[in-house]
N, C-alpha and C positions, 0 to 999 in steps of 0.2 A: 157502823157495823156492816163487814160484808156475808152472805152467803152463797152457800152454794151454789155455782152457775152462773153468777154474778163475771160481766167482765168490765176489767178495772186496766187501767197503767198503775204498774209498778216500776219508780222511778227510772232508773237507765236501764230496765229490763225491756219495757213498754208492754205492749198488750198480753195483758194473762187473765185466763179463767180462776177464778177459785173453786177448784177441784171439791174443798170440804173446808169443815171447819170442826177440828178437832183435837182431844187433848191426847199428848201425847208424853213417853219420856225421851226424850231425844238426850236429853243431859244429866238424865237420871233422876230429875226431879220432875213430876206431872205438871204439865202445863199447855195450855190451849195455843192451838194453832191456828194461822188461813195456812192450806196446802196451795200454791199457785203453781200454775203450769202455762209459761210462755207458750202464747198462739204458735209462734215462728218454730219450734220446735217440741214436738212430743217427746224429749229422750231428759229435760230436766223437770227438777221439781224443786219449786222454794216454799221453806218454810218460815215462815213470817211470827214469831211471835205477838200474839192479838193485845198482850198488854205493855207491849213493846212501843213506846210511843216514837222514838226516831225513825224507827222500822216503818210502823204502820202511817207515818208521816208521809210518807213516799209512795201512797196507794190511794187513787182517789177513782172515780167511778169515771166510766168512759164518758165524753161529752156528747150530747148530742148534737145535730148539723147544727141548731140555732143555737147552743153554745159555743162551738168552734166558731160562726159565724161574727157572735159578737165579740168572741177572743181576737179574732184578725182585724176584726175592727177599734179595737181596745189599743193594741198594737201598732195599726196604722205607720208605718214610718218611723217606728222606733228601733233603734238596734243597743244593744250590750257594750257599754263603755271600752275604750279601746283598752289593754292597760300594756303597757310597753316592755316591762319584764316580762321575759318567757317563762319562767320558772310561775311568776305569779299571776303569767294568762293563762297559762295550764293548768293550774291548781282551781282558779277563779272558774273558768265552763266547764272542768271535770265537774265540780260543785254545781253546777248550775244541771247538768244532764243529769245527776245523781238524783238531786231534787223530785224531778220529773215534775216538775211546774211548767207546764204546757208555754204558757204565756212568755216565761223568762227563755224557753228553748228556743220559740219561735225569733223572738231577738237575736239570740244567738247564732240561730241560722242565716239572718240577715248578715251578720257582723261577719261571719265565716264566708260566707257567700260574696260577698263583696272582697274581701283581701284575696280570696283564689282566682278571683275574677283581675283584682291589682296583679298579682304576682303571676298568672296566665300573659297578661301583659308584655312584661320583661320578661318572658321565654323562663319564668319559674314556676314550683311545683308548690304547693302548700309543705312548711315544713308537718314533719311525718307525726307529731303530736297533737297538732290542729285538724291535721287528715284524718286522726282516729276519732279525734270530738265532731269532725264537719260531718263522717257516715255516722257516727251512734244517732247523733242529733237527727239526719235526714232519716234514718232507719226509723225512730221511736216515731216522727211526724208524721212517717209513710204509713205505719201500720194505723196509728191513728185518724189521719186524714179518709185511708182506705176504708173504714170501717165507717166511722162517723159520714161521712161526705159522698163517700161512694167516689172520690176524686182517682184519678192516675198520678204518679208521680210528678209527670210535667204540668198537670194541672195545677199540683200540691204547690209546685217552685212558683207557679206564674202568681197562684194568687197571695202567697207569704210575698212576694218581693213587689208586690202589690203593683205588677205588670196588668193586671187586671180587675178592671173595677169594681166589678160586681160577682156576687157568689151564685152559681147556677142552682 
């Protein structure tokens, strides 16, 4: 259960306050709400049904440094299976951002990170549907990383791509 004040990741939204927790009839029929309000912007509002289990699945309480700490280290050298169709690698880490499972993102960002890195190579560009999952993913980590860690962006890459050994 969240309340009021409380700040959470909400899956591929990433960091939101719960404004309130209240019942409402949004569909005509009364029913409890979390009202969430992405940090990154004050002009939305989601409403989350509270007995909405796929929904409320995607909302889990911010980590703290020594849980992120021991997430990067969980993760260590791991990345997100390649999968060679485009249609079903697209589908596969839309899924995985949507989630908002920190741990499975952080993969992800490796796996992303590495082929832009291949394809910067040969004078190419990420195609345009990996480029939209490589910023959501880097966005949801930054806001994350920034709150939790107190890190900078470049500090965020250096130590996911575990350029750097140890967590300040």
């Amino acid at each position: 259960m969240f309340y009021a004040g409380d700040m959470i990741i909400y899956g591929s939204v990433g960091v939101c306050k719960v404004e309130d927790v209240d019942t409402n009839s949004i569909t005509g029929v009364p029913r409890e709400y979390y009202i969430l309000r992405p940090v990154d912007t004050d002009r939305s509002i989601i409403y989350v049904p509270t007995d909405n289990e796929k929904l409320t699945s995607k909302m889990h309480p911010m980590y703290s440094k020594k849980e992120m700490e021991n997430i990067i280290s969980d993760t260590s050298g791991r990345k997100i299976d390649w999968v060679e169709n485009d249609n079903d690698r697209s589908e596969k880490y839309r899924a995985i951002v949507s989630s908002g499972k920190i741990d499975d993102m952080i993969m992800l960002f490796r796996t992303l990170h590495d082929f832009m890195q291949y394809r910067e190579s040969v004078g190419k560009r990420l195609p345009r549907h990996e480029e939209i999952i490589y910023k959501d993913v880097f966005r949801i980590l930054s806001e994350e990383f920034s709150t939790a860690m107190k890190l900078s962006s470049d500090e965020m890459i250096s130590l996911l791509l575990c350029e750097q050994s140890t967590v300040k």
